[in-house]
C-alpha positions as CSV (number, residue, x, y, z in Angstrom):
1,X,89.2,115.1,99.6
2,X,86.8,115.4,102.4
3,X,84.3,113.4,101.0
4,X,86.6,111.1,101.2
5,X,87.9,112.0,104.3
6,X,84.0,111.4,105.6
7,X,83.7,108.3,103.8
8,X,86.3,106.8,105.3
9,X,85.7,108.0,109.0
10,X,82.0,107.0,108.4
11,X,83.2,103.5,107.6
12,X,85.0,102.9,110.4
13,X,83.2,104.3,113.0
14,X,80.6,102.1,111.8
15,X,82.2,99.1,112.0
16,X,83.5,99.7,115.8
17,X,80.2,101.1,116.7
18,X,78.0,97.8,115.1
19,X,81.1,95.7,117.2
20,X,80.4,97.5,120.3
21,X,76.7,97.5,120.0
22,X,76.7,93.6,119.0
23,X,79.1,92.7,122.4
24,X,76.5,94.9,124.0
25,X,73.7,93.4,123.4
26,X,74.7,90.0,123.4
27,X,76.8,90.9,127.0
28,X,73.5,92.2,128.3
29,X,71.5,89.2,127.3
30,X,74.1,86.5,129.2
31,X,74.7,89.5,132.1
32,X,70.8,90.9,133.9
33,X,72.7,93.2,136.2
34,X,74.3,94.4,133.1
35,X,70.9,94.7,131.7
36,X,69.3,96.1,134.2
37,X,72.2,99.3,134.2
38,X,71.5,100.2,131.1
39,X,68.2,100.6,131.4
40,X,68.7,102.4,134.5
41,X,70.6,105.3,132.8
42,X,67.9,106.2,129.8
43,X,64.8,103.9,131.4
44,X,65.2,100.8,128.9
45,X,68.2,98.7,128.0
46,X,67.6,99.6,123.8
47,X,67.4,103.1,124.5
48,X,70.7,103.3,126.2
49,X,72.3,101.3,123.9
50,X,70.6,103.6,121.0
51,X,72.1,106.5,122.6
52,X,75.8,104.7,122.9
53,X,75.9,103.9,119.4
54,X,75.0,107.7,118.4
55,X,77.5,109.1,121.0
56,X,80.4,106.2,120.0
57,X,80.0,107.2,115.9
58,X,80.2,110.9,116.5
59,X,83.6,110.7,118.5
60,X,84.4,107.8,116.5
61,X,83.9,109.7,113.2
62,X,85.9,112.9,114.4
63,X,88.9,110.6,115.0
64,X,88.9,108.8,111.8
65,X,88.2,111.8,109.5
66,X,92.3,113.6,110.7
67,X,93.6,110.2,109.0
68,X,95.4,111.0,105.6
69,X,93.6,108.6,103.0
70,X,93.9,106.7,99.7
71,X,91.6,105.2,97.6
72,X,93.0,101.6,98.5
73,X,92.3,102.6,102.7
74,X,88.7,103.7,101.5
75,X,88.4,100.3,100.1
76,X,89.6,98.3,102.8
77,X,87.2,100.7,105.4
78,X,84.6,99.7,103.4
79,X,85.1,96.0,103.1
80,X,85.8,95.8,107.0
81,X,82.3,97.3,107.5
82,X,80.5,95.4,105.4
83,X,82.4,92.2,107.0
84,X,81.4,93.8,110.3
85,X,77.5,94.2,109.2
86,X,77.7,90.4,108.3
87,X,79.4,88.9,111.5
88,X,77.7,91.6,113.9
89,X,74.1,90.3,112.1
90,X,75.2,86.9,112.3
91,X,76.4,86.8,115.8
92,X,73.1,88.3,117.4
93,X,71.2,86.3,115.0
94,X,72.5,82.9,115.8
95,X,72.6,83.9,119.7
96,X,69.5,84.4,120.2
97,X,68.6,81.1,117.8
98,X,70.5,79.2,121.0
99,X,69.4,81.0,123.4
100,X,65.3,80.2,121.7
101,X,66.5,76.6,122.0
């Protein structure tokens, strides 16, 4: 059960970190001041945000690994991430294709 249990947690805690991480970025990009604090706190902007997604898993993870699971929740962590992985790609992807042109 605690594979399971760490399945699951990683799963979601992916999926909320690759959300936060895409409005991030893409918040940073439209925002310089916002920009320009996060590169304040580590030195550079990617760095900080590297060190927000590590921290945001990690507490992330520990919250979603006390849920009770099934094998139909497992499922339906998984399929959010991977719909998460495809929209967070496609969101910075096609952003900075407008922002090129």
């Amino acid at each position: 059960m605690n594979k399971l249990k760490s399945i699951y947690a990683s799963a979601w805690a992916s999926a909320v970190t690759i959300i936060i991480v895409t409005l991030t970025t893409i918040s940073a990009d439209l925002y310089p001041p916002f920009k320009n604090w996060l590169a304040s706190l580590t030195g550079h902007h990617w760095v900080t945000k590297s060190w927000l997604a590590v921290i945001l898993f990690a507490v992330l993870f520990l919250i979603f690994r006390r849920q009770n699971v099934s094998v139909g929740k497992i499922k339906k962590s998984l399929t959010a991430l991977n719909i998460t992985a495809i929209l967070g790609f496609a969101a910075i992807l096609f952003f900075y294709i407008y922002e090129f042109l």
